[in-house]
C-alpha positions in Angstrom: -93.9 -7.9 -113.9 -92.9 -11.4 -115.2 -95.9 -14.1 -116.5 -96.3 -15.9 -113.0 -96.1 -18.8 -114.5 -93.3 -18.6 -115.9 -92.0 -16.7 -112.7 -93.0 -19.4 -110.0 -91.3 -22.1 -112.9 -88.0 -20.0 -112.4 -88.2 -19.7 -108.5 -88.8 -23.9 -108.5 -85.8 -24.4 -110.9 -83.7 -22.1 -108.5 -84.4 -23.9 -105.0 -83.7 -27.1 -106.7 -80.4 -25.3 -108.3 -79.0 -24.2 -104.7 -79.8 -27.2 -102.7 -77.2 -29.2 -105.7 -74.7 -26.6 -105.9 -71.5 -28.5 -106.3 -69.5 -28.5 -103.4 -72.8 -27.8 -101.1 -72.8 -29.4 -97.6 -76.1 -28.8 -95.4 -75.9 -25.2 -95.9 -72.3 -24.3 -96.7 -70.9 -24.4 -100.0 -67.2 -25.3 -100.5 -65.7 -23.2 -103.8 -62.5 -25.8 -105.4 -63.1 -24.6 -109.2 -63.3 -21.0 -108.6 -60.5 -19.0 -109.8 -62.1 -15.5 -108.4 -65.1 -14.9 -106.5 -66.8 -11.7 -106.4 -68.8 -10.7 -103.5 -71.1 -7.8 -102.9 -72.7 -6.1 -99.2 -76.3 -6.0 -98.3 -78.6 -5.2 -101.4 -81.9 -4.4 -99.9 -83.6 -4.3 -103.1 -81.3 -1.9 -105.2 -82.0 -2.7 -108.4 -79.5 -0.1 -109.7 -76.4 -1.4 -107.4 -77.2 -5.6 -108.9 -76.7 -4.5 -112.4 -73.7 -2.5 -111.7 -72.5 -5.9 -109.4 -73.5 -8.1 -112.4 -71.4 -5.9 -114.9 -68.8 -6.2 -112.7 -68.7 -9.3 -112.6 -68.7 -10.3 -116.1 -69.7 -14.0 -115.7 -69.6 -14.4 -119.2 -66.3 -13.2 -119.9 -64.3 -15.3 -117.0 -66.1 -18.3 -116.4 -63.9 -19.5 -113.3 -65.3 -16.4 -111.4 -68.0 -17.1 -108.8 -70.7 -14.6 -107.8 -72.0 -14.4 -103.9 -75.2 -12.0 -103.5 -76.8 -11.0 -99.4 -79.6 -9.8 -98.0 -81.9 -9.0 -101.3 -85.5 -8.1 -99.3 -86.6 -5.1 -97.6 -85.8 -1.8 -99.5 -87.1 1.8 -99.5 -87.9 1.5 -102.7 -92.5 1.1 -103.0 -94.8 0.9 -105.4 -97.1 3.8 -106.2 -100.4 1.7 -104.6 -98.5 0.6 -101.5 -95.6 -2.1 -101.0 -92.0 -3.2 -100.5 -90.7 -3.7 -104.5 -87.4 -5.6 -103.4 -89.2 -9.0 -104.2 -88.1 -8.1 -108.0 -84.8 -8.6 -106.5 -85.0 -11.5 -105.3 -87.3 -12.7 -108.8 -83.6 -11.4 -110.4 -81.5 -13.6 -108.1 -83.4 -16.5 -109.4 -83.4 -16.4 -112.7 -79.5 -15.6 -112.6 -78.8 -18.1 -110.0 -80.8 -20.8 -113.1 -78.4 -19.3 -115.5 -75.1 -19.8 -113.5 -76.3 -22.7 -111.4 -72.5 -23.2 -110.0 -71.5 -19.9 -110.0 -73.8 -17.7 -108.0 -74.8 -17.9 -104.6 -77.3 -16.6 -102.3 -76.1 -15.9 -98.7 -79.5 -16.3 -96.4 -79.4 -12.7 -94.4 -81.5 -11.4 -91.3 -84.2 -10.0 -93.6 -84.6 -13.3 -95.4 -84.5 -15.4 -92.4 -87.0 -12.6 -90.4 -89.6 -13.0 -93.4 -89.2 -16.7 -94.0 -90.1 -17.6 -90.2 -92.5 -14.9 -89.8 -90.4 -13.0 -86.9 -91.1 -9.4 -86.8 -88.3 -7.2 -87.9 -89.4 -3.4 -88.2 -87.9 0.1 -88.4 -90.0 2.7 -86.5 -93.7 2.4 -87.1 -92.4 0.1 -90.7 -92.9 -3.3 -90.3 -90.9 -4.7 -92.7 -92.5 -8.6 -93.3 -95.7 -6.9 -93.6 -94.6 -4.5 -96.7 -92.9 -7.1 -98.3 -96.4 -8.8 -98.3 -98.0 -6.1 -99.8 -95.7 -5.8 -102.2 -96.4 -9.1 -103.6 -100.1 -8.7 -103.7 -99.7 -5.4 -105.3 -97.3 -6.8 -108.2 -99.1 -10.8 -108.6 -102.8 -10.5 -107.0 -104.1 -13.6 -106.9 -101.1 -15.4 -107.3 -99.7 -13.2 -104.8 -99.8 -16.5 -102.3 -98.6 -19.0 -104.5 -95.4 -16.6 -105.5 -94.8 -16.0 -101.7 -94.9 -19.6 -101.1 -92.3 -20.2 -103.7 -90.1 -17.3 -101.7 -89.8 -18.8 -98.3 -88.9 -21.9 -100.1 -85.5 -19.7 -101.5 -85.0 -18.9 -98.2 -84.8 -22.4 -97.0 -82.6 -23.2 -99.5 -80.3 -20.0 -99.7 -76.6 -20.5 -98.3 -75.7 -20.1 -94.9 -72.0 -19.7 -96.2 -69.7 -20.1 -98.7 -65.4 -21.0 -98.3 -63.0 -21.0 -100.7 -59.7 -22.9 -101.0 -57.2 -20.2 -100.0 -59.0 -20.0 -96.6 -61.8 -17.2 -97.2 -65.0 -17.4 -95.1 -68.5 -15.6 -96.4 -71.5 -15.6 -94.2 -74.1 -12.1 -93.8 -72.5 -11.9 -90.1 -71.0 -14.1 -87.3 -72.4 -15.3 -83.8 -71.6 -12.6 -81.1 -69.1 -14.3 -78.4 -71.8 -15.9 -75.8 -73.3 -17.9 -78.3 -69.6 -19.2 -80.1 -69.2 -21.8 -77.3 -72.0 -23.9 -78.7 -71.3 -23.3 -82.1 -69.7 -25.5 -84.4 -69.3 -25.6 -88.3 -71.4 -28.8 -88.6 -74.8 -27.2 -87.3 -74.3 -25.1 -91.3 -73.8 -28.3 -92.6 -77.1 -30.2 -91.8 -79.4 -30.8 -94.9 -82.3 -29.7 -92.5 -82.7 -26.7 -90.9 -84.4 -27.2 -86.9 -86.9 -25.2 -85.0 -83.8 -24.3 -82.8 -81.4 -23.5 -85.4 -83.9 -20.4 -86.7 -84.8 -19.5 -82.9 -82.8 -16.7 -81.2 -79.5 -18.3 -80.2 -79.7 -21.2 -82.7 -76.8 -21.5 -85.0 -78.9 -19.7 -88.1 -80.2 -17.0 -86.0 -77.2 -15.9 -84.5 -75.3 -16.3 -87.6 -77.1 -14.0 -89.4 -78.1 -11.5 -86.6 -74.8 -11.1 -84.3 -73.2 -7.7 -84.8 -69.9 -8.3 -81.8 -66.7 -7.3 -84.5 -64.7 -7.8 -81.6 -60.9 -9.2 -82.8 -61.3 -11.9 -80.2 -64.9 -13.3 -81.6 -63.7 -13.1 -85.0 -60.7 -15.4 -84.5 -62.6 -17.8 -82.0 -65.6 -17.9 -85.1 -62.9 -18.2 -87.8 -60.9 -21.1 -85.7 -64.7 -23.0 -85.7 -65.1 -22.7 -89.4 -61.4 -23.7 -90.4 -60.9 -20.4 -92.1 -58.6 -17.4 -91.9 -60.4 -14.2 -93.1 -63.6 -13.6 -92.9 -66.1 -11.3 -95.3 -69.8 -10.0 -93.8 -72.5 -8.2 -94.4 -75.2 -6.6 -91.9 -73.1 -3.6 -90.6 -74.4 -0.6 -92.4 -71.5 1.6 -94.1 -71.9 5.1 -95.9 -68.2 4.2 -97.4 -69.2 0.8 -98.6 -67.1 -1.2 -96.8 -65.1 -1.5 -93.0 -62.3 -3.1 -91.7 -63.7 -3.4 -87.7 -60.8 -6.0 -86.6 -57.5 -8.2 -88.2 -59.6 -10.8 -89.6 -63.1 -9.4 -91.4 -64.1 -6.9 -94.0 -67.8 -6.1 -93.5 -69.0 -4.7 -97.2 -72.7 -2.8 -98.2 -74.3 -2.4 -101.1 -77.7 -0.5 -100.2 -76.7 3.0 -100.9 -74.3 5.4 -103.4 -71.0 3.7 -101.7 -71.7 0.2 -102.5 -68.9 -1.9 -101.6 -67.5 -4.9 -103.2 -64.8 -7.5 -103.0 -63.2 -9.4 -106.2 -60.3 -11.3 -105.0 -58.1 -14.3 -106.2 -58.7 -18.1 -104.9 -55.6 -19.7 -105.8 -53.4 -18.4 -103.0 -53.3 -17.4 -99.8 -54.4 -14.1 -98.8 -53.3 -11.8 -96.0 -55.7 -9.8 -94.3 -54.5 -6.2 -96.0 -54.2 -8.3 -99.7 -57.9 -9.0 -99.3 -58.9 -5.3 -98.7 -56.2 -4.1 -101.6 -59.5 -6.3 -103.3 -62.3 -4.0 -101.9 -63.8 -1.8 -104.2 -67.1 0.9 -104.7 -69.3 0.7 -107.5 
């Protein structure tokens, strides 16, 4: 496990680095400089699936390619004396989100925002906020609190979304069709985040929760956001990746078929150009 010091100075530097990420309004960042950007499904703590995402990426090598990482916490993956292990993860995100400040973003997902206002999500008899606690104190102890703390302040300062010049829309999911009506592209673009945003029906909420793939939502919620496709997360996939309408690709990364999407930003894209992008690590 990392020093906590030095941990808890990395997690610091990286809520500072996503609430100035060029182009950033309230909670959506707006891509201009990007040339590719490369985005990845639902993680859920698979260590094995970032690397390969990271390699593929090759930040290094093309420095006008953006990176856009969802839904980090909550795995299957423990440690021996009890625990969820996915907060390395999210330690992970940080420290590459300090060394790319501009070029990698976090997309806030269910999981995050579940954990970071302390409403239950659980599987079965797993509740999931409560593992992820005990994963902490079985990894940082006594600075299990402090380190926590320093969490749900990434959550509050993840991205709701991220846009890119040719027209392409990322967010974990989209609001299902009865809460589009009061929806509207400036409640992501507040610098502060209300009570009834995070509540059940509130613009957060039901952007990260709402599972409707319907043709007709997806055009309503892409004529809201001034966009034309759309890329999500949340839908589980054994092949990686689905095409459930016209307008969205929803992509996973959690198991062997972890889907991907590395597409161009300097023209526009039709909806079966943008899945000729998809790929499986």
């Amino acid at each position: 496990m990392p020093n906590p010091e030095r941990l808890l100075r990395t997690l610091h530097e990286a809520v500072l680095a996503f609430r100035s990420t060029p182009g950033r309004s309230g909670g959506v960042v707006t891509v201009t400089d990007a040339r590719e950007v490369l985005i990845g499904g639902d993680l859920h703590g698979n260590l094995e699936n970032f690397r390969a995402l990271l390699k593929k990426a090759e930040l290094d090598t093309y420095p006008r390619r953006h990176l856009v990482l969802q839904e980090i916490i909550h795995s299957r993956f423990s440690y021996p004396q009890g625990g969820d292990k996915s907060h390395q993860l999210l330690d992970l995100t940080a420290a590459l989100k300090c060394q790319y400040p501009d070029r990698v973003h976090f997309l806030l997902g269910n999981h995050e925002l579940a954990q970071w206002q302390g409403q239950l999500i659980a599987k079965g008899d797993v509740d999931y906020n409560g593992i992820f606690l005990e994963g902490i104190q079985s990894a940082y102890g006594s600075r299990a609190d402090e380190i926590y703390t320093a969490y749900l302040e990434i959550f509050a300062a993840a991205n709701l979304a991220v846009r890119t010049a040719n027209r392409i829309f990322m967010s974990h999911s989209m609001p299902s069709a009865r809460h589009l009506d009061g929806f509207s592209l400036s409640d992501l673009q507040r610098d502060e985040r209300t009570p009834e945003d995070l509540a059940w029906g509130g613009a957060v909420h039901s952007l990260v929760w709402g599972r409707d793939t319907r043709l007709e939502t997806a055009e309503r919620f892409l004529a809201k956001v001034d966009a034309d496709l759309l890329i999500t997360g949340h839908i589980p996939s054994e092949h990686g990746f689905e095409t459930p309408n016209e307008r969205q690709i929803i992509l996973d990364c959690m198991g062997p078929q972890a889907g991907f999407c590395l597409f161009p930003t300097d023209r526009p894209l039709t909806i079966e150009e943008l899945i000729g992008y998809v790929g499986i690590l």
